[in-house]
C-alpha positions as CSV (number, residue, x, y, z in Angstrom):
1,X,0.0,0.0,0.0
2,X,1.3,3.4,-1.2
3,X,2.2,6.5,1.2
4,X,0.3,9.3,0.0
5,X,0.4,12.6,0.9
6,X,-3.0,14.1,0.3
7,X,-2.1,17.8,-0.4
8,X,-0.8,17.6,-3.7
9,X,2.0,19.7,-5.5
10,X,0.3,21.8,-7.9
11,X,1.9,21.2,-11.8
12,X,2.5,24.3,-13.4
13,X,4.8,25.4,-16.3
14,X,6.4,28.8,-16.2
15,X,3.3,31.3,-16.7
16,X,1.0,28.4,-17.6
17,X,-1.7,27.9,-14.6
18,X,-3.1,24.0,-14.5
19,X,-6.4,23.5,-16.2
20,X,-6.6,20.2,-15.2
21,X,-5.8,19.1,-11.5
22,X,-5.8,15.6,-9.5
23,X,-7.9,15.4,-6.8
24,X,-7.5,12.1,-5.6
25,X,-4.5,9.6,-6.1
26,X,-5.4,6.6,-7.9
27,X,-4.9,3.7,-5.1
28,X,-8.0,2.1,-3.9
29,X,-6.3,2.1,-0.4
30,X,-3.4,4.4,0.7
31,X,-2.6,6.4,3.7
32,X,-1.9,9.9,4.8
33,X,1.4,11.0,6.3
34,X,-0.6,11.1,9.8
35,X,-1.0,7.4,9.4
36,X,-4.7,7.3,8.6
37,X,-6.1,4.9,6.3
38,X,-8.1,5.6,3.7
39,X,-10.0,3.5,1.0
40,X,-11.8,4.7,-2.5
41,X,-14.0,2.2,-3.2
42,X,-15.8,3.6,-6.3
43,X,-14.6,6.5,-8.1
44,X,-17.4,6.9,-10.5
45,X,-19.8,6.7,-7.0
46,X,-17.5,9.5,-5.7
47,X,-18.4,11.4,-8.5
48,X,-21.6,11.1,-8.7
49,X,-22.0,12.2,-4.8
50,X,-20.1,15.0,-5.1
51,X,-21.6,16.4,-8.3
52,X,-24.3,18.8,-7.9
53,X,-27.0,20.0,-10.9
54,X,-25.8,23.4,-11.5
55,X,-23.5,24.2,-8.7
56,X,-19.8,24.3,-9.1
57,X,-17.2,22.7,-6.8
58,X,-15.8,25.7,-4.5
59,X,-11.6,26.2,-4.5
60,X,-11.3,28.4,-1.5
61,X,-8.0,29.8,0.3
62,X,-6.6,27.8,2.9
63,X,-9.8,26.1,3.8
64,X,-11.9,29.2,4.6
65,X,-15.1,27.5,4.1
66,X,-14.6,25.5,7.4
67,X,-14.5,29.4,9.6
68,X,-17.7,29.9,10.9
69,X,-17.2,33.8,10.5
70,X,-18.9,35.9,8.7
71,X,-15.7,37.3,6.9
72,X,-15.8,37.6,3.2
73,X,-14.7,34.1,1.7
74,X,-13.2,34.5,-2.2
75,X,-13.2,31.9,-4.2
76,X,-10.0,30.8,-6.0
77,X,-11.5,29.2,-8.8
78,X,-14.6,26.8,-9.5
79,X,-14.4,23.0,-10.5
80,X,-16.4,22.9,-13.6
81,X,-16.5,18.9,-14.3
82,X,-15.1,16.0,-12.8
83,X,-13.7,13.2,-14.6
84,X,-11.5,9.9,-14.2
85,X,-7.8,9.3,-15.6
86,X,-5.6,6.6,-14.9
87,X,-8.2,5.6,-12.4
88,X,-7.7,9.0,-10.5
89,X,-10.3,11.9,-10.1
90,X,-9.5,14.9,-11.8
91,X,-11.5,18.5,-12.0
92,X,-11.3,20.7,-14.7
93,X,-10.9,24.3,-13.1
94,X,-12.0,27.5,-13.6
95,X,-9.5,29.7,-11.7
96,X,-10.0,33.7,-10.8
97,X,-7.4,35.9,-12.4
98,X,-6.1,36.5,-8.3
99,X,-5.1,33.0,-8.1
100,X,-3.7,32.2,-11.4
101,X,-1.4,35.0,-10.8
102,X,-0.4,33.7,-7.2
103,X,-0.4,30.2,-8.7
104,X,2.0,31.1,-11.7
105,X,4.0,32.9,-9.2
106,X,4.3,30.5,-6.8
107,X,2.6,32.3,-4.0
108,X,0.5,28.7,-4.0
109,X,1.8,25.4,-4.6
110,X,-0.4,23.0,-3.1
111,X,-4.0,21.6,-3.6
112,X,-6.0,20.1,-0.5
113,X,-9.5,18.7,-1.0
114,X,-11.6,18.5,1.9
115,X,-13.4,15.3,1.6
116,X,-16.7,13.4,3.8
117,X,-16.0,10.0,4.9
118,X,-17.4,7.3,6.6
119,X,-15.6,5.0,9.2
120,X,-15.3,1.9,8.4
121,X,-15.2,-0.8,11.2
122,X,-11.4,-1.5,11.0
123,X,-10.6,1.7,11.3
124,X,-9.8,2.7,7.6
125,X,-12.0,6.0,6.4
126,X,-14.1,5.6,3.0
127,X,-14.4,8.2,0.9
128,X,-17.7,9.4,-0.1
129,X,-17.5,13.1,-1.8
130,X,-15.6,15.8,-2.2
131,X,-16.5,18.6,-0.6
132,X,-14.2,21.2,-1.6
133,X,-10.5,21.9,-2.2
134,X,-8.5,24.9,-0.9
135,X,-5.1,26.7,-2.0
136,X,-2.7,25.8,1.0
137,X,1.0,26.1,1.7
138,X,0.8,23.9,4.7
139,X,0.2,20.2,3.5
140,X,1.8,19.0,6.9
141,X,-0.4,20.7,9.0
142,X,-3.5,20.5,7.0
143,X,-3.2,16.7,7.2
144,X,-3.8,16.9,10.7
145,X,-7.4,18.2,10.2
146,X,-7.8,16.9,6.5
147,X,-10.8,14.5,6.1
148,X,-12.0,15.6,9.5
149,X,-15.0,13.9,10.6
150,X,-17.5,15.1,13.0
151,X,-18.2,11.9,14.4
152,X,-15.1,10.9,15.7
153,X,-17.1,10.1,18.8
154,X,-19.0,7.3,17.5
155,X,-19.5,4.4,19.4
156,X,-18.7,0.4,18.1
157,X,-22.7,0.1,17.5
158,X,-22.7,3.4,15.1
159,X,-19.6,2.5,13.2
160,X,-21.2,-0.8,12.6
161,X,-24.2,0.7,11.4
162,X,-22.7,3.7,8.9
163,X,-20.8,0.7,7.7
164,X,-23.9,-1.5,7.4
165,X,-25.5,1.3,5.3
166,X,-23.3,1.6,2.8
167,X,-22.8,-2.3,1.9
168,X,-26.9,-2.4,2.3
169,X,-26.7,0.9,-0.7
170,X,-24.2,-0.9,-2.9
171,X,-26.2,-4.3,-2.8
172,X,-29.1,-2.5,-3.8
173,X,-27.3,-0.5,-6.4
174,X,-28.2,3.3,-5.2
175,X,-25.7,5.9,-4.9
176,X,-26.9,7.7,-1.1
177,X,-26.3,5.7,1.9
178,X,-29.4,7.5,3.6
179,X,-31.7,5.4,6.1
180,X,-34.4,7.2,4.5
181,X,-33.5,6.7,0.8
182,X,-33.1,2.9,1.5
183,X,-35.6,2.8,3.2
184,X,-37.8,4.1,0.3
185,X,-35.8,1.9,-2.1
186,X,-36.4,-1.1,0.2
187,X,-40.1,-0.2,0.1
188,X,-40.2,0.1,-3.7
189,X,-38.5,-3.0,-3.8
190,X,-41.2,-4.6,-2.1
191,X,-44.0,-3.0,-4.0
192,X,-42.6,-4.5,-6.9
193,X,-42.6,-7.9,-5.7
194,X,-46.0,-7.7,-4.2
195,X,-47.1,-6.5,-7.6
196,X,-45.1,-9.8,-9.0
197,X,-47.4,-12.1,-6.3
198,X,-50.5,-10.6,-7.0
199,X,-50.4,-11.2,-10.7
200,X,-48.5,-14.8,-10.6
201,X,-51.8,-15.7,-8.3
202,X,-54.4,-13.7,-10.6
203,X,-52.5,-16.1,-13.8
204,X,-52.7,-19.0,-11.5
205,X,-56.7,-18.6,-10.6
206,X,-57.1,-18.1,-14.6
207,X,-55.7,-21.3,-15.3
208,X,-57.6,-23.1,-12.8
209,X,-60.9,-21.7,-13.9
210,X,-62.6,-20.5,-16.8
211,X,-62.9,-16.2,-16.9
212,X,-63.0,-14.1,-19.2
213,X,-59.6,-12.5,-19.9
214,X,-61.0,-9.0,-19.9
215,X,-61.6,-9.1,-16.2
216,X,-57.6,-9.8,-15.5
217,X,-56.9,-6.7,-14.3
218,X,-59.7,-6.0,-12.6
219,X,-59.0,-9.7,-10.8
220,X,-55.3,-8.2,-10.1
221,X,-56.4,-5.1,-8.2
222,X,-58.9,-7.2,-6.3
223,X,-56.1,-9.9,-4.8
224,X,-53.6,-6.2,-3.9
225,X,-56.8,-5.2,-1.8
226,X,-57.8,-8.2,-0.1
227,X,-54.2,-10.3,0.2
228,X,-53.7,-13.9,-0.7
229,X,-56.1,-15.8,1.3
230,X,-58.6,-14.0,1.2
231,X,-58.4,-13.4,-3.2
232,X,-58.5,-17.4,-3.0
233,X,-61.1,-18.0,-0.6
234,X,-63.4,-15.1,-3.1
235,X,-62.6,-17.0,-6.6
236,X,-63.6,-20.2,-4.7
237,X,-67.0,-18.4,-3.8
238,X,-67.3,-17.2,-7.4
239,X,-66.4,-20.6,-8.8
240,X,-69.2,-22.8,-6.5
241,X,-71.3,-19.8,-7.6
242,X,-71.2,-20.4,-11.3
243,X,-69.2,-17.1,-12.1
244,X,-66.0,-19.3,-13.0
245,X,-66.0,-23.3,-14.0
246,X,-62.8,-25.8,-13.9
247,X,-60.7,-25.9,-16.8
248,X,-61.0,-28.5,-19.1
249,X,-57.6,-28.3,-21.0
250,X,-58.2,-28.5,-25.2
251,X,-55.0,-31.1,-24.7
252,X,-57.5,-33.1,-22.5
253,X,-60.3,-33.1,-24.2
254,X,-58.5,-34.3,-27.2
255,X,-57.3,-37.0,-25.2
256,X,-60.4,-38.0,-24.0
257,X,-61.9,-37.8,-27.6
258,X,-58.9,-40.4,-28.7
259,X,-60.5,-42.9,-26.2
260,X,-63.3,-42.8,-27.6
261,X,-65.5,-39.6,-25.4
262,X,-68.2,-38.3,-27.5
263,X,-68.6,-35.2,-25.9
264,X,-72.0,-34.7,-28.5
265,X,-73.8,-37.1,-26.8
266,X,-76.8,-36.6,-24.5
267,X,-76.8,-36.6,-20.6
268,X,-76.6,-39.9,-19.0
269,X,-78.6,-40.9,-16.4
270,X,-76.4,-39.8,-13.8
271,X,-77.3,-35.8,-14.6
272,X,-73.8,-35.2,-15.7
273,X,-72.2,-34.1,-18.8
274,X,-69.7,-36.1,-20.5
275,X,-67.3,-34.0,-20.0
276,X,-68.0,-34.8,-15.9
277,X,-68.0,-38.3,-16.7
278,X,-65.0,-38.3,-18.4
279,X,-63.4,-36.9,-15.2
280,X,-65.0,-39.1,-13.1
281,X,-63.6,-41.5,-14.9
282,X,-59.9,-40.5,-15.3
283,X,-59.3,-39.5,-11.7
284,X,-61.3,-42.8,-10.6
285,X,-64.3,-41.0,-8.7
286,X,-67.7,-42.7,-8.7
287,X,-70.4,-40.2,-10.2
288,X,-72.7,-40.9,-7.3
289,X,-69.9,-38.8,-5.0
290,X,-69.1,-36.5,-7.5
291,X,-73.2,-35.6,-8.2
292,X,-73.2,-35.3,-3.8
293,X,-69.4,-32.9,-4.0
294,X,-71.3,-30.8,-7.0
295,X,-74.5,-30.3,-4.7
296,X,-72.7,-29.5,-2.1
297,X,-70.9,-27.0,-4.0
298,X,-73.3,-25.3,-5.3
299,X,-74.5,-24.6,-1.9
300,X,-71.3,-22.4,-0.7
């Protein structure tokens, strides 16, 4: 693992001012001269985060953004776009005319981005946006405070769960590690599977009984109101009610036909179709019960 010192010597030529600058080394894991570990674990993630519609990333002097004053804060340039080379972020800057002059003169010479991070449970920090960067001539000293994070307090139970979070948002393939935006992820998740259930057991009643196919949807908002047993325990209703009869496969019927069913002729004595009797005979019922389970059917 590489030593890297995280305020960076600025590369300029002679009079020419840097359009292009590196932001972050491009080691998945390397540490600062303070000894703190730090991990990147998804540039193209980092960017996204730190990328706002609109707003350009600040480049103050010396990290003025972190006084709480009230004193005029210039800006020494603005981060128009960030991109990845040789697996390291880069920004593509805007500077003022005050700090390309210091810059070509060497008043500057170093770059220091203040970054957010999450602790990790070994320890190691993981990078989550840039915040800002700043003009600095003290790299030593502003590693002491660089990637400061407020909860350095944290117990073992919150480090576990920031850590938790963000494995929980890469599983589920979202970019904020937010309890709230998983947890609306999780619920949309959810909603979709329900939606999945509901119309597996809508296609499932349709092959079990004879409906017409225009009512499908109607049959599908009907099981998302009244849940599973309860959409089951209905179609049974409809079914003993005449609104829906048991399927008598075209495959089966051809069968049948093959041994000799003629499904033309007239009712037998028994009261039932041939069709009936045919299914009586197949699954080895006697018609007398079947004629007693139909009655008692119809009754429900």
């Amino acid at each position: 693992m590489s030593i890297v010192t995280l305020s960076t010597d600025i590369q300029n030529s002679g009079d020419t001012v840097p359009e292009w600058i590196q932001l972050l080394p491009n080691e998945q894991e390397f540490s600062a001269v303070d000894g703190r570990e730090f991990v990147i674990r998804d540039t193209a993630e980092i960017i996204a985060l730190s990328t706002r519609t609109n707003v350009d990333i600040n480049i103050d002097y010396e990290h003025s953004i972190q006084d709480k004053s009230k004193e005029i804060k210039p800006a020494a340039g603005w981060i128009k776009e960030l991109e990845i080379k040789n697996d390291a972020i880069w920004g593509r800057v805007e500077w003022t005319p005050k700090a390309k002059k210091m810059i070509a003169n060497k008043e500057y010479r170093y770059l220091s981005p203040l970054l957010s991070t999450i602790p990790s449970i070994d320890g190691k920090h993981i990078i989550n946006k840039i915040v800002n960067v700043a003009l600095t001539n003290f790299p030593a000293l502003e590693m002491s405070s660089f990637c400061r994070n407020e909860n350095t307090d944290l117990d073992v139970n919150k480090l576990h769960n920031l850590e938790a979070m963000s494995q929980i948002s890469k599983l589920m393939n979202i970019e904020s590690c937010s309890p709230s935006d998983i947890l609306a992820a999780l619920k949309q998740k959810q909603n979709e599977q329900e939606i999945q259930a509901c119309k597996s057991d809508v296609d499932q009643v349709f092959n079990q009984y004879v409906y017409p196919l225009s009512v499908k949807d109607e049959f599908t908002t009907i099981r998302q109101t009244l849940g599973r047993e309860k959409f089951q325990a209905l179609m049974q209703k409809l079914s003993c009610s005449g609104f829906g009869n048991v399927q008598i496969l075209n495959v089966q019927t051809t069968a049948l036909k093959a041994r000799g069913v003629n499904f033309d002729a007239k009712p037998n004595n028994y009261g039932l179709s041939e069709q009936e009797l045919a299914v009586c005979k197949e699954t080895n019922i006697k018609p007398e019960d079947y004629i007693k389970v139909k009655e008692s059917n119809n009754g429900c």
